[in-house]
C-alpha positions as CSV (number, residue, x, y, z in Angstrom):
1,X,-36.2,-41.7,51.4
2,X,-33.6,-44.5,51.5
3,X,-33.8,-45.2,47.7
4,X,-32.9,-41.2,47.5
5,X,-30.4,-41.8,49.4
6,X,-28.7,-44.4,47.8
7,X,-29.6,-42.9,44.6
8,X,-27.4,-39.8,45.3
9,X,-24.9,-42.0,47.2
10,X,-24.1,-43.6,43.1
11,X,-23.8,-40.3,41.9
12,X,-21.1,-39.5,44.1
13,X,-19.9,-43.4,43.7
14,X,-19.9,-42.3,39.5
15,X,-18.0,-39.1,40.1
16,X,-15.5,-40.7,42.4
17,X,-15.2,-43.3,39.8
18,X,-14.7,-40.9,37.3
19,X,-12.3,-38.4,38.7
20,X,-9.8,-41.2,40.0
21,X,-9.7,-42.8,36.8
22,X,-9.0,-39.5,34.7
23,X,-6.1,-39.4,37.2
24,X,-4.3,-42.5,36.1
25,X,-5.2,-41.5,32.6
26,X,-2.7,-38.6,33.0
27,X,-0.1,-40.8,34.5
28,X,-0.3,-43.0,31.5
29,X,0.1,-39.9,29.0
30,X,2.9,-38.3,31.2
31,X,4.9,-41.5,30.6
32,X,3.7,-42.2,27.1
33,X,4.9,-38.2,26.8
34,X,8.3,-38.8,28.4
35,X,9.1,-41.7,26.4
36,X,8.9,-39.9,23.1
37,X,11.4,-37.4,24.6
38,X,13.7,-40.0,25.7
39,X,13.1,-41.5,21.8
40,X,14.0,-38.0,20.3
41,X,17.0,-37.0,22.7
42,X,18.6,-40.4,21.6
43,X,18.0,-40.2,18.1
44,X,19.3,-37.3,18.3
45,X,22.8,-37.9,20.4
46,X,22.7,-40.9,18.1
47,X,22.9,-38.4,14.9
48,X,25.3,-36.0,16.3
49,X,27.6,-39.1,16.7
50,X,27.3,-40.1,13.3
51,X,28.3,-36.6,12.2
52,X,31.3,-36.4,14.8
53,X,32.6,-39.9,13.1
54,X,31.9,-38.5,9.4
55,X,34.2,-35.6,10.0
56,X,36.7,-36.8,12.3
57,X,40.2,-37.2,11.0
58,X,41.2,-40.4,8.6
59,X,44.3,-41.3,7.2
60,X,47.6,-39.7,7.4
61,X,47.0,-36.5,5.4
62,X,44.6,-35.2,8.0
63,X,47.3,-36.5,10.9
64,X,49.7,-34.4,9.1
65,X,47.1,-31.4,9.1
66,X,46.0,-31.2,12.7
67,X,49.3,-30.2,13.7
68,X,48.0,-26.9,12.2
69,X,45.8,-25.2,15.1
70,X,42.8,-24.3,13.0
71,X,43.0,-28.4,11.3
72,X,43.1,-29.0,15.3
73,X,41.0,-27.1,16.8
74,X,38.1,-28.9,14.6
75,X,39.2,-32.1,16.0
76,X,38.9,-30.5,19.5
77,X,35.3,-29.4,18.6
78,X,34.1,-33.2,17.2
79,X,35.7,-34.5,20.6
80,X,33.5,-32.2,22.2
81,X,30.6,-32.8,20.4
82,X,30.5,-36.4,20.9
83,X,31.1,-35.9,24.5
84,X,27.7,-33.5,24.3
85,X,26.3,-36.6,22.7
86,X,26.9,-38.6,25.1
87,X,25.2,-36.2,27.7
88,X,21.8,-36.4,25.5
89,X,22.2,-39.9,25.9
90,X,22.4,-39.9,29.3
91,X,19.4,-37.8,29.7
92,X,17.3,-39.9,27.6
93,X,18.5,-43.1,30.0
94,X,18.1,-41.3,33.5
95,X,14.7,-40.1,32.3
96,X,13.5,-43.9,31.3
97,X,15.0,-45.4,34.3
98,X,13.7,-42.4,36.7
99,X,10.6,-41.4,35.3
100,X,9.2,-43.9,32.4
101,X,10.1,-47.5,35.1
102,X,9.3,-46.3,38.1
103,X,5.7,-44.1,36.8
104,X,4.9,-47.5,35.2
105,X,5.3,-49.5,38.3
106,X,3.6,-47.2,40.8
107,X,0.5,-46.8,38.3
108,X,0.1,-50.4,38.2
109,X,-0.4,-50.4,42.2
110,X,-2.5,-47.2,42.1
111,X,-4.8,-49.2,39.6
112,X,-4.8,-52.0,42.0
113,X,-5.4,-50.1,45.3
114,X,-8.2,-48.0,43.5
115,X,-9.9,-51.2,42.5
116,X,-10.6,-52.7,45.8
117,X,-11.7,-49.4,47.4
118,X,-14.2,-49.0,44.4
119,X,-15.3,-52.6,44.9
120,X,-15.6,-52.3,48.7
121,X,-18.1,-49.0,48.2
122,X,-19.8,-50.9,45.7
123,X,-20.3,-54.4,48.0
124,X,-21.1,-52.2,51.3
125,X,-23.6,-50.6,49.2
126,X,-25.1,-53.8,47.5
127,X,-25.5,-54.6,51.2
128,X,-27.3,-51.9,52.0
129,X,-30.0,-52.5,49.3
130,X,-30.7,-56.0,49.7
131,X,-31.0,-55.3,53.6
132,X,-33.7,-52.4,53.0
133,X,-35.6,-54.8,50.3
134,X,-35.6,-57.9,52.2
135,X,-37.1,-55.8,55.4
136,X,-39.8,-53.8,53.4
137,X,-41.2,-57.1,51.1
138,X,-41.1,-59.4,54.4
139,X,-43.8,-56.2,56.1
140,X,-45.7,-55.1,53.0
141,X,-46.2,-59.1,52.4
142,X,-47.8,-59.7,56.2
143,X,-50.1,-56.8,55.7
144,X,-51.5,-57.5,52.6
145,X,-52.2,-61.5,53.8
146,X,-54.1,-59.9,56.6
147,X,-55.7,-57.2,54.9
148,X,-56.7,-59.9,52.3
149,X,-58.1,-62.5,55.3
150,X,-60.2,-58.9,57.0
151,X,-61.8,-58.2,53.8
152,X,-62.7,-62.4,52.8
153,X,-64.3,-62.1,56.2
154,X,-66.3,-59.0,56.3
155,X,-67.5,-60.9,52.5
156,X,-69.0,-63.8,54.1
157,X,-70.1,-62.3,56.7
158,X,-72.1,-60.4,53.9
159,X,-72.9,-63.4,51.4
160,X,-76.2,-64.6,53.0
161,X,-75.6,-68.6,51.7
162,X,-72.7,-68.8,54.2
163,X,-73.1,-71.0,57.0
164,X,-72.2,-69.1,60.4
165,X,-69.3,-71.6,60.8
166,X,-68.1,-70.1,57.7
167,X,-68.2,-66.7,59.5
168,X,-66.3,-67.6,62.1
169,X,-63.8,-69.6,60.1
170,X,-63.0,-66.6,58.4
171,X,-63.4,-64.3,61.4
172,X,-60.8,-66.5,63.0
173,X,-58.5,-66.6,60.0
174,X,-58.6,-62.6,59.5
175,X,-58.3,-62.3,62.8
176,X,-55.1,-64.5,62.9
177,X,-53.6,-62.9,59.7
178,X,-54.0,-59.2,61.5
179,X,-52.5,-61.0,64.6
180,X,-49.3,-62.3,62.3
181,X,-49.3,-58.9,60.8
182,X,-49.3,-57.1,64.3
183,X,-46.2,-59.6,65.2
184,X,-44.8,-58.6,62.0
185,X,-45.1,-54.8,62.6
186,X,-42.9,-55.7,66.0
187,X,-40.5,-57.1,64.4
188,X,-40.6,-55.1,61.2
189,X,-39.9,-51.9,63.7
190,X,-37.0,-53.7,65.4
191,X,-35.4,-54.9,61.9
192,X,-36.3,-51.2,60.8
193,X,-34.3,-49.7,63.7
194,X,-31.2,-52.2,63.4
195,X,-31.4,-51.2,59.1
196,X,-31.3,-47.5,60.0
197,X,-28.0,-48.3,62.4
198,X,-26.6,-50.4,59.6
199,X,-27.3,-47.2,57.2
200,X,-25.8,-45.0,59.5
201,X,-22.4,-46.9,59.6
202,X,-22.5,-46.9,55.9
203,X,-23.0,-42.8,55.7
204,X,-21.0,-41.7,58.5
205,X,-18.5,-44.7,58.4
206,X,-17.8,-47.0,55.8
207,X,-18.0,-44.9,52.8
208,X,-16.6,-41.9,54.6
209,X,-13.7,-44.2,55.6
210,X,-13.3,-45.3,51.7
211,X,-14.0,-42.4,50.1
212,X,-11.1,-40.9,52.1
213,X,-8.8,-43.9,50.9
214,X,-9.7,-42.4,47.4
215,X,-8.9,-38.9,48.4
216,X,-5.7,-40.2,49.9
217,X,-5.0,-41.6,46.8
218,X,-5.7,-39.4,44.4
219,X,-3.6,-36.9,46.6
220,X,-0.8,-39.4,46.6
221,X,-0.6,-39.6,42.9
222,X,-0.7,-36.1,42.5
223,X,2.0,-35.5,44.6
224,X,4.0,-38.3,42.8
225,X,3.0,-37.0,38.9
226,X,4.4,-33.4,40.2
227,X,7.5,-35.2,41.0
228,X,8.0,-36.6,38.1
229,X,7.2,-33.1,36.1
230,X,10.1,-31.7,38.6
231,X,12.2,-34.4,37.5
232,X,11.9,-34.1,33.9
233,X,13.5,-30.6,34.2
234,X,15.8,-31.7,37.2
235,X,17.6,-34.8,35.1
236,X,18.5,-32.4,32.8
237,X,19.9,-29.5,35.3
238,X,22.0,-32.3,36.3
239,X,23.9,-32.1,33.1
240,X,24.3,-29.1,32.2
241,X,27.7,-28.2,34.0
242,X,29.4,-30.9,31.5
243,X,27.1,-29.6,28.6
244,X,28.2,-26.4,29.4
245,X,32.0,-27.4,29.7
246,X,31.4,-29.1,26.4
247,X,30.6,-25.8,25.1
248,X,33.2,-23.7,26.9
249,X,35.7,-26.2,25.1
250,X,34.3,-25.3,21.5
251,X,34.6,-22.0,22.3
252,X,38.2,-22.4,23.6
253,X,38.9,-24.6,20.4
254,X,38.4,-21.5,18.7
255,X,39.5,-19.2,20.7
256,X,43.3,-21.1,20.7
257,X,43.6,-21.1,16.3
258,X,46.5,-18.9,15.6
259,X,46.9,-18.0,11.9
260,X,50.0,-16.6,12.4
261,X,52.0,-19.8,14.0
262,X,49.8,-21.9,10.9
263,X,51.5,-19.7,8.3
264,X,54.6,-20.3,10.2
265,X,54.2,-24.1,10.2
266,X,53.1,-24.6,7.0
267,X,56.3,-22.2,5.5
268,X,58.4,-25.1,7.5
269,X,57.2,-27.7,5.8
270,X,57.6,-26.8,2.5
271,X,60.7,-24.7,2.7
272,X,62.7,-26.6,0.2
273,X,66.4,-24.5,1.1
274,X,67.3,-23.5,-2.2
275,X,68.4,-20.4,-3.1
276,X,66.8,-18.1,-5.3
277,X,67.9,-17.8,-9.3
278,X,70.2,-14.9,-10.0
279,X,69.6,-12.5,-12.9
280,X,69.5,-14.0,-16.6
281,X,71.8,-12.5,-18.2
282,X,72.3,-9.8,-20.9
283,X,72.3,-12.0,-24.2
284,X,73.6,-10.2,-27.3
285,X,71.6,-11.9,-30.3
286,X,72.7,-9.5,-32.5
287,X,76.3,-10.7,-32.6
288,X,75.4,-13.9,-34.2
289,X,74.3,-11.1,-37.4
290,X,77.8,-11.5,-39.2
291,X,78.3,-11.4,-42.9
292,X,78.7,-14.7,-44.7
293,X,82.5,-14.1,-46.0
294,X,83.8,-14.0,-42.3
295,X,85.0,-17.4,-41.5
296,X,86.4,-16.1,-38.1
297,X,82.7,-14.6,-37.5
298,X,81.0,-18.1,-37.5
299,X,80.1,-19.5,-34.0
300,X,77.7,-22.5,-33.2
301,X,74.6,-21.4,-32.6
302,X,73.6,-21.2,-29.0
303,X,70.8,-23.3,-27.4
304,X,69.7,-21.8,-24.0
305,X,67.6,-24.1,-22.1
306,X,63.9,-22.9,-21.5
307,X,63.3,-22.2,-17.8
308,X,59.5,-23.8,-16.9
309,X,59.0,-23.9,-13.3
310,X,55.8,-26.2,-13.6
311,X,56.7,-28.2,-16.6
312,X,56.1,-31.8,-16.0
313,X,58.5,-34.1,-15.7
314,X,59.0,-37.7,-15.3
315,X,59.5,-38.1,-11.6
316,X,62.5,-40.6,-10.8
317,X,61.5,-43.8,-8.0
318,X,61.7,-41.9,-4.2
319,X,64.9,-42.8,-3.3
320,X,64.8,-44.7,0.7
321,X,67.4,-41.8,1.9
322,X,64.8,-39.0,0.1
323,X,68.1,-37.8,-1.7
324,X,65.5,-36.6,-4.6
325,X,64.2,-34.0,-2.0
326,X,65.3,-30.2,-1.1
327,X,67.6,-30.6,2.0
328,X,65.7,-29.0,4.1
329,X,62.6,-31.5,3.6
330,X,64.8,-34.3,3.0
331,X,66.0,-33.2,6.4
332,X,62.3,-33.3,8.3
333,X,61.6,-36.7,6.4
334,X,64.8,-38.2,7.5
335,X,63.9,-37.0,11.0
336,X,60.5,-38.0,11.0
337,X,61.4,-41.8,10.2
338,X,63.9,-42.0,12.7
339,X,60.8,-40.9,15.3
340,X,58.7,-43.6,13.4
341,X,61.3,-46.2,14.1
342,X,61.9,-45.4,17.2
343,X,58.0,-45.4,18.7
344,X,58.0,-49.0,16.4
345,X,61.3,-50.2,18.1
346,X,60.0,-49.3,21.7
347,X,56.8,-50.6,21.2
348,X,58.1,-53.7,19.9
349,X,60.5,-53.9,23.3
350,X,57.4,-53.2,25.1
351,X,56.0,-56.5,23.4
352,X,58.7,-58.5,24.4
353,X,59.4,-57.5,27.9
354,X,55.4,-58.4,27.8
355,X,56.0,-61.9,27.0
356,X,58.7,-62.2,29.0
357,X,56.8,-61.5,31.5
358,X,54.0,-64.0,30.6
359,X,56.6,-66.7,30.2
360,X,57.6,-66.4,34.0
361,X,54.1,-66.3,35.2
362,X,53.3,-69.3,33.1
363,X,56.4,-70.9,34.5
364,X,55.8,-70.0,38.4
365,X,52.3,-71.2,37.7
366,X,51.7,-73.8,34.5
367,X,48.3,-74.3,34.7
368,X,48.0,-70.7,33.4
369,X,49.7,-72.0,30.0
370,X,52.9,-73.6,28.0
371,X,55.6,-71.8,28.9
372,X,56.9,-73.5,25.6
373,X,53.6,-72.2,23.4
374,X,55.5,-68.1,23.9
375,X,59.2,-69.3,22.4
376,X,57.6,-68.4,18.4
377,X,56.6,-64.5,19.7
378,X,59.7,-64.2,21.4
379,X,61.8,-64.9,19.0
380,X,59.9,-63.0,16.4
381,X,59.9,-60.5,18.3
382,X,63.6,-60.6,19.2
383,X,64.5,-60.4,15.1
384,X,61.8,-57.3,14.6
385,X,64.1,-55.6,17.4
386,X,67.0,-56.4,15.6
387,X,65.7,-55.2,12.4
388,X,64.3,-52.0,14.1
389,X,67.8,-51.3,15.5
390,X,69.6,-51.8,12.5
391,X,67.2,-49.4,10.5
392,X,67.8,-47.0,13.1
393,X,71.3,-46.6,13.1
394,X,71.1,-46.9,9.0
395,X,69.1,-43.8,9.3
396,X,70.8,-41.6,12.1
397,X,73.8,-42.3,9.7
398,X,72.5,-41.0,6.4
399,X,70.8,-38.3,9.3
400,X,74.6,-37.2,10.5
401,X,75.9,-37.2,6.6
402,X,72.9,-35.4,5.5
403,X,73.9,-32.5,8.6
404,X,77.3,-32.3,8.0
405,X,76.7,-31.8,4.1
406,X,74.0,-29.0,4.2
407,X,75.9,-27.2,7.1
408,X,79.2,-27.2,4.3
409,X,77.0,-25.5,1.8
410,X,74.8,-23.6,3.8
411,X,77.9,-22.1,5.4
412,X,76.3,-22.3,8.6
413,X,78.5,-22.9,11.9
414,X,76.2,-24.2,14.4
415,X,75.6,-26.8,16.3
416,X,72.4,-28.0,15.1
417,X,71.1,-31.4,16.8
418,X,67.9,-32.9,14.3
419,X,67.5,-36.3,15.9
420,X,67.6,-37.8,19.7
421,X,70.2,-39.8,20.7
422,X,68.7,-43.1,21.2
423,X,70.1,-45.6,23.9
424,X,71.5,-48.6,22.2
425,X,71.1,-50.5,25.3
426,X,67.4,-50.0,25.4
427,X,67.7,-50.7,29.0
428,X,66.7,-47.4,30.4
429,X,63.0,-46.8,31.2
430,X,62.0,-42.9,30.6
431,X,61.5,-40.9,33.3
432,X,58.1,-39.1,33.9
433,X,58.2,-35.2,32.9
434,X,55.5,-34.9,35.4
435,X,52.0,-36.5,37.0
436,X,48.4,-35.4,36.6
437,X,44.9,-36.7,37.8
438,X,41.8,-37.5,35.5
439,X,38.8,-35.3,35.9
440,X,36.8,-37.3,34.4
441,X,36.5,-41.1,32.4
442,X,38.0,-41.2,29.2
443,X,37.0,-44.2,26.7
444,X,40.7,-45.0,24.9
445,X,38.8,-46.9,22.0
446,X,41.3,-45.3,19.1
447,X,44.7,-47.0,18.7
448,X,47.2,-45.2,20.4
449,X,44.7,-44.2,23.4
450,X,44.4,-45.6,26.8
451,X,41.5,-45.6,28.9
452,X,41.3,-43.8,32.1
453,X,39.0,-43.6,35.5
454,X,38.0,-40.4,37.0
455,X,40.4,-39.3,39.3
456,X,43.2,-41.5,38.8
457,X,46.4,-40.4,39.3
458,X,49.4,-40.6,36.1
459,X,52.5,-40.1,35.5
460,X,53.2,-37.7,32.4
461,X,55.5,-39.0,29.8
462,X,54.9,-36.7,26.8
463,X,53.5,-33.4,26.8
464,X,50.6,-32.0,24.7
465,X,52.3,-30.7,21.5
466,X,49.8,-28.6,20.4
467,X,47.0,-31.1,19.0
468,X,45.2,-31.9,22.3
469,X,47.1,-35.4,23.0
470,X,49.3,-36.0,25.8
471,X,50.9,-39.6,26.4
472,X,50.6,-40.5,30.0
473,X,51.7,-43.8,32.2
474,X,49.2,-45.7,34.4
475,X,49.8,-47.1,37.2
476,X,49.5,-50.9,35.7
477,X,51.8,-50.0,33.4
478,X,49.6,-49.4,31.0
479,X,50.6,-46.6,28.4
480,X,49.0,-44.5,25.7
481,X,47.5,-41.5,24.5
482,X,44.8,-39.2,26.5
483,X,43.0,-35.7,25.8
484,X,44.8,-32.9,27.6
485,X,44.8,-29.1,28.0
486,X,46.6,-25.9,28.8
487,X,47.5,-24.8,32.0
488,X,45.7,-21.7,31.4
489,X,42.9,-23.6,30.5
490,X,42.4,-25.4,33.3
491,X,41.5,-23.1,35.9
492,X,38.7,-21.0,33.8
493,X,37.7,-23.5,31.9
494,X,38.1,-26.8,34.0
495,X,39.0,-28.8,31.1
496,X,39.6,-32.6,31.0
497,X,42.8,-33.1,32.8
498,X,44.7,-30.5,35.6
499,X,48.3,-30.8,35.3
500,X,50.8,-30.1,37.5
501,X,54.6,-30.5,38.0
C-alpha cells in the first residue's frame, strides 16, 4: 500500500514537474518574441531615418526652392517622418527595458524558487522511503532468524543421532529467536505507528504545503506573463498621440501647398522688367529692285540683325553690383546680399561681444584662462566687422542708385523702400516681436538651429515666413532657428510650438 502510494505521489511529483517548467518555457519565448519586435521596430525607425536624410534639402538650390509651399511642405513631411522615427525607436527601447529586462530577471528567480520547492518534495519523499525500508527489513529479518531457529529445532528433534542436549540447545535457541522476534513485533508495531504519523504529515502537510508553493507560483507567473502581453500593446498606446500628431502634420503639410501663391512666387523671381518688343516693321525689299542706269537709285544694302531669343552667347564675368542682370532681378540680388551681410555682420558682433565677455570673466577670475590668449580673436574679429560694415554701405549705395535709376525709367512715382535701414552704431539689441513656449524638445543639430526643452518659455525674434522656421531668443541668450506653426494650426492640430502675442 505505501509503495502505491508513493508510486502515484511521483506521478503527481512528474506532472508538477512538467507543467511548471512548460511555464518558464513560455516566459523564455515571450521574451525571445519581444526582442525580435524590438529588433524589427528599430531597424525600421533606423531605415525611415536614412530616407528622411536622403531626401532632405542640400545645398542652396533646394534653400532657394523651399520658399515655394509645395518644395516646403515636403521638408515639413521629412521633419515629421523622422520625428515618427524616433517614436518607433522609442517603442523598441521602452519594450526592452520594460518587458525583455525585467521578464529576464524575474524568470531567473522563478527558476530558482521552483528549484528548491521541487527539491524539498523530492528530499521529504526520499525520506519517506528509506524510513518505510529501514522499518520493514529490520521485522521481516527477525522473523525469518526465528522462523529459521523453530524449524532447525523441530529437525533435531527429528534426526534420531542427536543427543537430547542437542534438542534442547536448539529448543532454547528457537525459542530465544521467536522471543527476539516477539520483541521485534513490539517494536516493529510502535515504529509502524510513528512511520504511518510521519506519512501522514507528508500527505496532508508537507507536500500539500509545497505543492501549494508551486501553485502559487505558477499563478504568480501567470499573472506576471499577462502583464507583460498587456504591456506590449500598452507601450505602444503610449505613443500614438505624437504618432498621430506626426500624421496630422503630414496631412497639414499638404493641406497648406498653395499653387496659386507658388506661381506667384516663382513669376517674382524671374520677372526680368523689360518691356516687351514692339512690332517689326513693314520692310519694303522691293525698293532695293532699281535699274542699273540709276545712279540716284543705288543705296547700300541693308543688313537687319537676326532676332534669336535662345541663341548662345558668350556670357561676360558676373559683374559684383549684378549690373549684367534685368533690374528687377538685379534688384532682389542686390537685396538679398545686403540681408546676407547683414546676418554675417551681426553674427560676427555676436562673436565679439562673446569674447568680450570671456575676456572679463577670465579677468575677474584667471585661473579660468589668459585673459591675453583672447587679444588674436578679438582683433580678428574687430577687422571682419569693419570689413562687413564697409560691404554694407558699398552695397545699400549701389542699392539706392540702382532705385533711383529704375524708378526714372520705369516712370514710377512711389516710394518704394527695398532694403532695412541698418544701425550703424550696432548698439541697439532687437526687440522681441513676441514670446512662445516649447511643447515639446527639439534637437537644434543643423547649423542655424538651437535646441530647446519642453516647455520653456522664448522670446520671438523672427516670425515663420512661410517655410516652417521661426528664429527665437532663449533665455541664456542663446539664439537660433526652431520649427514653428500657424496660429490656426495650433489649436486643431496641436503642433510643435503655440504662439502668442
Amino acid at each position: 500500500m505505501c509503495v502505491l502510494t508513493l508510486f502515484l505521489f511521483q506521478d503527481q511529483y512528474d506532472g508538477i514537474d512538467k507543467h511548471t517548467q512548460s511555464g518558464l518555457d513560455l516566459v523564455e519565448r515571450y521574451i525571445k518574441f519581444v526582442k525580435e519586435r524590438t529588433e524589427i521596430e528599430q531597424s525600421y525607425a533606423k531605415q525611415l531615418r536614412s530616407l528622411t536624410k536622403k531626401y532632405a534639402k542640400r545645398g542652396s538650390k533646394e534653400e532657394q526652392d523651399c520658399k515655394f509651399s509645395n518644395h516646403g511642405s515636403f521638408q515639413e513631411i521629412l521633419n515629421e517622418l523622422n520625428d515618427y522615427a524616433g517614436q518607433r525607436e522609442l517603442i523598441a527601447e521602452n519594450m526592452m527595458t520594460g518587458i525583455c529586462v525585467e521578464l529576464t530577471k524575474y524568470l531567473q528567480e522563478l527558476k530558482q524558487e521552483r528549484k528548491t520547492h521541487l527539491s524539498d518534495a523530492k528530499k521529504a519523499q526520499q525520506t519517506l522511503e528509506s524510513s518505510f525500508k529501514h522499518l520493514e527489513s529490520r521485522f521481516a529479518k527477525e522473523w525469518a532468524e526465528a522462523d529459521k531457529a523453530t524449524q532447525q529445532a523441530e529437525k533435531t528433534e527429528n534426526d534420531l543421532n542427536a543427543t537430547k542436549l542437542d534438542v534442547e540447545k536448539a529448543k532454547t535457541h528457537a525459542h530465544a529467536r521467536t522471543h527476539t522476534a516477539e520483541e521485534c513485533r513490539n517494536d516493529y508495531a510502535a515504529q509502524l505507528q510513528k512511520y504511518n504519523k510521519e506519512q501522514n504529515l507528508f500527505y496532508y502537510s508537507e507536500i500539500p504545503q509545497i505543492f501549494n508553493k508551486l501553485q502559487d507560483m505558477d499563478e504568480r507567473r501567470i499573472r506576471r506573463l499577462a502583464d507583460g502581453y498587456c504591456q506590449f500593446s500598452e507601450i505602444e498606446k503610449k505613443v500614438l498621440p505624437i504618432i498621430s500628431k506626426c500624421l496630422e502634420g503630414i496631412s497639414a503639410a499638404g493641406a497648406k501647398i498653395n499653387e496659386k501663391q507658388d506661381s506667384i512666387l516663382f513669376i517674382e523671381q524671374h520677372k526680368s522688367g523689360f518691356e516687351r518688343p514692339g512690332d517689326v516693321e513693314f520692310e519694303d525689299y522691293s525698293q532695293g529692285i532699281k535699274p542699273a542706269t540709276s545712279d540716284s537709285s543705288l543705296h547700300p544694302p541693308k543688313v537687319r540683325a537676326k532676332l534669336w531669343p535662345f541663341s548662345k552667347k558668350h556670357k561676360p564675368p558676373a559683374a559684383e553690383d549684378f549690373s549684367h542682370l534685368p533690374p528687377e532681378q538685379r534688384k532682389k540680388r542686390l537685396q538679398a546680399k545686403i540681408d546676407d551681410i547683414t546676418k554675417e555682420l551681426q553674427k560676427t558682433q555676436d562673436q565679439s561681444d562673446a569674447l568680450e565677455k570671456m575676456k572679463g570673466v577670465y579677468e575677474q577670475n584667471p585661473q579660468m584662462g589668459d585673459p591675453s590668449s583672447l587679444e588674436p580673436q578679438i582683433t580678428e574679429t574687430a577687422q571682419n566687422i569693419g570689413r562687413l560694415r564697409g560691404e554694407l554701405a558699398k552695397y545699400e549705395v549701389k542699392t539706392h542708385t540702382h532705385t533711383r535709376i529704375w524708378r526714372h525709367v520705369a516712370a514710377v512715382d512711389q516710394p518704394h523702400n527695398i532694403y532695412t535701414e541698418f544701425d550703424d552704431e550696432f548698439d541697439d539689441v532687437q526687440t522681441p516681436i513676441g514670446q512662445c513656449t516649447a511643447l515639446y524638445t527639439f534637437e537644434g543639430n543643423s547649423e542655424g538651429t538651437i535646441s530647446i526643452m519642453e516647455g520653456e518659455l522664448l522670446s520671438i525674434m523672427e516670425e515663420d515666413k512661410g517655410d516652417g522656421w521661426m528664429r527665437v531668443l532663449r533665455a541664456n541668450g542663446e539664439e537660433g532657428y526652431i520649427p514653428s506653426s500657424y496660429e490656426e494650426s495650433l489649436q486643431e492640430q496641436k503642433q510643435l510650438i503655440h504662439i502668442w502675442e
